[in-house]
GUKOL-404863 format. One line per field, with one value per residue (C-alpha): residue in three letters; x, y, z. Coordinates in pm, whole numbers, plus 50000, padded with zeros to 5 digits. Layout:
BEGIN
residuo: ALA,...
c1: X,...
c2: Y,...
c3: Z,...
END
This chain:
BEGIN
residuo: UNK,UNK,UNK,UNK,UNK,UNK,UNK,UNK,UNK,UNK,UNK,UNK,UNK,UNK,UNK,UNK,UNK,UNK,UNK,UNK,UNK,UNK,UNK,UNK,UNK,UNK,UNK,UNK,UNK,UNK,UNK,UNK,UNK,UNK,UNK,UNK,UNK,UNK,UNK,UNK,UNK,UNK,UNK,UNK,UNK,UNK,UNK,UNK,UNK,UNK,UNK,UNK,UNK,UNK,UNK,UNK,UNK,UNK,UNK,UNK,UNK,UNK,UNK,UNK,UNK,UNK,UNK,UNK,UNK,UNK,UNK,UNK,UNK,UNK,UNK,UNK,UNK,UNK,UNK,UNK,UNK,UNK,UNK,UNK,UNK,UNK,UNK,UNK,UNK,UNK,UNK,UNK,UNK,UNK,UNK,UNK,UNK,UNK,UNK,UNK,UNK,UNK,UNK,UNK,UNK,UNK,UNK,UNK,UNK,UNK,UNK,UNK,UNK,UNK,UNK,UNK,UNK,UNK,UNK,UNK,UNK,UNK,UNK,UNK,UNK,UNK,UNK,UNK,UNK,UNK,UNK,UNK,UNK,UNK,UNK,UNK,UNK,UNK,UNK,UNK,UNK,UNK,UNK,UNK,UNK,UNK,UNK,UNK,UNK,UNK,UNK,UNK,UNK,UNK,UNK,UNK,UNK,UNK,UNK,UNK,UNK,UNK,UNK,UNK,UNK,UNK,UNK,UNK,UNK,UNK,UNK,UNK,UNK,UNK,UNK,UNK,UNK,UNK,UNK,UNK,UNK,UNK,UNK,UNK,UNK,UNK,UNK,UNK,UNK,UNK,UNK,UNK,UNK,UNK,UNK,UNK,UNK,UNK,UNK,UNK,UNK,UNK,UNK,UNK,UNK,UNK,UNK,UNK,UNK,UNK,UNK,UNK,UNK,UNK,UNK,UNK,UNK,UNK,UNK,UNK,UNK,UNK,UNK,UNK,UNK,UNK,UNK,UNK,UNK,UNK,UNK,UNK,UNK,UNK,UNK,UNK,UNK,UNK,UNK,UNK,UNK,UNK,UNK,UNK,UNK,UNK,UNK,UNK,UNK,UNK,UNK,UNK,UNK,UNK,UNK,UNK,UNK
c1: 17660,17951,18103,18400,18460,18533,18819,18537,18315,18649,18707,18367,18406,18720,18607,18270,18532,18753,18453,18298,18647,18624,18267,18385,18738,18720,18736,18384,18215,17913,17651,17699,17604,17189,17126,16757,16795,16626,16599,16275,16026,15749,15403,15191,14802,14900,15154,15412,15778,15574,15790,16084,15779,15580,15881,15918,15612,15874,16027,15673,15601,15912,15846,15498,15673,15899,15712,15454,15732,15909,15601,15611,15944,15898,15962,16204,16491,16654,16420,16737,16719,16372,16410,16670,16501,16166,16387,16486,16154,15989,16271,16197,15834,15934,16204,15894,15721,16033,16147,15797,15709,16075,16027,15674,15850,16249,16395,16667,16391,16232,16568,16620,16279,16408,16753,16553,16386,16657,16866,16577,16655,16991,17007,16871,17043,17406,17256,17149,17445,17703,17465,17524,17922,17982,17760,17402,17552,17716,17463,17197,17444,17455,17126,17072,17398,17307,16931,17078,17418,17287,16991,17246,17471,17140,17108,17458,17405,17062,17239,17593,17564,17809,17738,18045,17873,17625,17827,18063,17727,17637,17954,18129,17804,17861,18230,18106,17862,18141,18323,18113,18011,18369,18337,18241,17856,17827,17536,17202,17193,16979,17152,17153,17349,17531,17716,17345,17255,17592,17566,17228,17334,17640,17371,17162,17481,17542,17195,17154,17558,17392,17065,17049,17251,16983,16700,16835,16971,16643,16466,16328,16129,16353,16592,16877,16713,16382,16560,16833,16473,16370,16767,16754,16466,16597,16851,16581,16527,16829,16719,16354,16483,16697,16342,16175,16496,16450,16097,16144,16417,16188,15934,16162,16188,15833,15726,15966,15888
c2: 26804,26542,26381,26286,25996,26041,25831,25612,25550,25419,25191,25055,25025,24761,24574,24541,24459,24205,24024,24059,23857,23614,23475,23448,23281,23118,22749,22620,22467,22190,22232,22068,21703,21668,22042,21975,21695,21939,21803,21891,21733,21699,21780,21989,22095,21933,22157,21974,22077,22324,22436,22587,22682,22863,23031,23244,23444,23664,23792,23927,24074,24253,24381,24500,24685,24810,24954,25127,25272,25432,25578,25778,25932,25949,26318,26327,26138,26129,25991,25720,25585,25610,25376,25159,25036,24973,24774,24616,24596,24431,24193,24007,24002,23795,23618,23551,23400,23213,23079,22935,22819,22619,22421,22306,22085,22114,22073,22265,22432,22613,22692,22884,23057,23106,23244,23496,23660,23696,23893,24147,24226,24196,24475,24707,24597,24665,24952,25143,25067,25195,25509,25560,25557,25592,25827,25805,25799,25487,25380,25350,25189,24937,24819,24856,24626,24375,24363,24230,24041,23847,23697,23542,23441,23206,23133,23066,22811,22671,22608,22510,22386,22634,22771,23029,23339,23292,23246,23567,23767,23650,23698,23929,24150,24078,24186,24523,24599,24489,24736,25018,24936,25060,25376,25742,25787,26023,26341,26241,25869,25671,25538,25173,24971,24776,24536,24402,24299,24130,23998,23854,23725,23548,23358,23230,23103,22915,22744,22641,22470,22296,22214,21818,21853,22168,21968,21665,21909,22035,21696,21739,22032,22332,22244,22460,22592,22700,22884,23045,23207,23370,23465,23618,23804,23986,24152,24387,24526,24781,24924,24950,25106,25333,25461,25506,25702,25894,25975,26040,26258,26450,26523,26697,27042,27046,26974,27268,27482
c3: 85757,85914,85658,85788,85985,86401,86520,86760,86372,86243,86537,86458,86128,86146,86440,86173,85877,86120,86228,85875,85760,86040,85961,85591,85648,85958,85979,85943,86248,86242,86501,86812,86829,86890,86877,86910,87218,87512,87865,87978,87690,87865,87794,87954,87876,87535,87425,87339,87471,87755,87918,87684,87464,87766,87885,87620,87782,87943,87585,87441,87850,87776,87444,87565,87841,87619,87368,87604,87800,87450,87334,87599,87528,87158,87158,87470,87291,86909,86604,86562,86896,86938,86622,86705,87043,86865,86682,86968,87150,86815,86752,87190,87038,86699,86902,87181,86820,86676,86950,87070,86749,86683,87065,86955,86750,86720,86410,86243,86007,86339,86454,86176,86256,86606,86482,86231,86495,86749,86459,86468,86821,86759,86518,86743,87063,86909,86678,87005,87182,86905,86855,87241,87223,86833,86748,86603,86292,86351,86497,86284,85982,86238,86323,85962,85821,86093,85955,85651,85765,86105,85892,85584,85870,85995,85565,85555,85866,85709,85360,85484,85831,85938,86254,86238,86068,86318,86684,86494,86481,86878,87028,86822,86910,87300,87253,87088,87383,87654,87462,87472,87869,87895,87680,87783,87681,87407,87586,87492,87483,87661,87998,87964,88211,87946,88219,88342,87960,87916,88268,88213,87892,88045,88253,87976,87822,88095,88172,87799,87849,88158,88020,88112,88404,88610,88462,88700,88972,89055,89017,88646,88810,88542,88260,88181,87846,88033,88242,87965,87844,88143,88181,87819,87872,88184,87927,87810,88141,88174,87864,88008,88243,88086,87897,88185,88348,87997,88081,88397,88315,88036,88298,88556,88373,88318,88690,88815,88575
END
């Protein structure tokens, strides 16, 4: 049995303890002004909000998708990533829940709902990317720590108004998977195209910075934030496809032989 540390666990380990020490000493920052003060409030079939609550749709498609597709290769690939991207695939369904639930009436009680939920799918996102370049080992302490440190970041921000602990846990988690996008894949991991999640990412960034201004761009037909949840959800799709590449993959050997 390892016990040792490798030199790419260490790495992890103090860009963990320097973010860790950011989130805890930084300067504190207040939410930005009107958090809750979405474009596109409209109405629709009397949901309230519809359309930033209805466009979450794409988040549970994906998880559904997901899931099916990782049944399949339950045996073909490690127990730890296996588990890791059912932790990723249940976290889009709770953040598909959260995030609907906060837009049917924004307040900063639903956003921590929201928040919740998205560190779920956190947790396995950067889990399964560490456990990819780091080792499963790393890996899984990973998704696990993050299980427990994203959520007090969001408890820090509820009790506080801090938002710090929680943009450290967002971005610091984006650096970590550009970082790994740029590291040799350990043999055995699933092949996710690590560029398309940041890249889709990077988009929903942007449309939720623009929200007012796309909503009157396109004649108050889409509002920035609608379409930062259809961008969002696109992220789950190179790791979709990396299952299915995993399945297909798996069923190769067995159609020669």
């Amino acid at each position: 049995m390892q016990t040792n540390m490798t030199k790419p666990e260490t790495v992890l380990l103090a860009a963990v303890a320097a973010f860790i020490a950011l989130a805890l000493l930084g300067p504190a920052v207040p939410n930005p002004a009107d958090p809750h003060g979405f474009a596109d409030q409209r109405a629709l079939w009397g949901v309230p909000y519809a359309m930033d609550v209805l466009s979450n749709l794409p988040f549970a498609l994906a998880a559904l998708a997901g899931g099916a597709w990782l049944w399949r290769i339950r045996h073909a690939v490690s127990t730890v990533q296996v588990a890791l991207s059912a932790l990723f695939f249940a976290g889009l369904a709770a953040t598909a829940a959260g995030s609907a639930w906060y837009h049917l009436r924004p307040d900063d009680a639903g956003l921590a709902v929201d928040r919740y939920a998205m560190s779920i799918a956190f947790a396995g996102l950067l889990g399964l990317a560490a456990a990819g370049r780091a080792g499963e080992r790393a890996g899984l302490a990973l998704g696990i720590s993050l299980l427990v440190l994203a959520p007090a970041s969001v408890a820090v921000w509820s009790a506080t108004g801090n938002v710090l602990p929680w943009a450290v846990v967002q971005f610091g988690g984006m650096a970590g998977v550009l970082a790994c996008a740029f590291t040799r894949p350990l043999p055995g991991g699933l092949p996710v195209r690590w560029l398309l999640v940041l890249a889709a990412y990077g988009v929903a960034k942007l449309f939720e910075a623009n929200d007012h201004a796309i909503y009157e761009l396109t004649g108050h037909a889409l509002s920035g934030h609608t379409l930062k949840h259809l961008a969002a959800a696109c992220a789950a799709w190179p790791l979709i496809a990396s299952v299915q590449n995993a399945r297909a993959a798996a069923a190769a050997p067995r159609e020669m032989a």
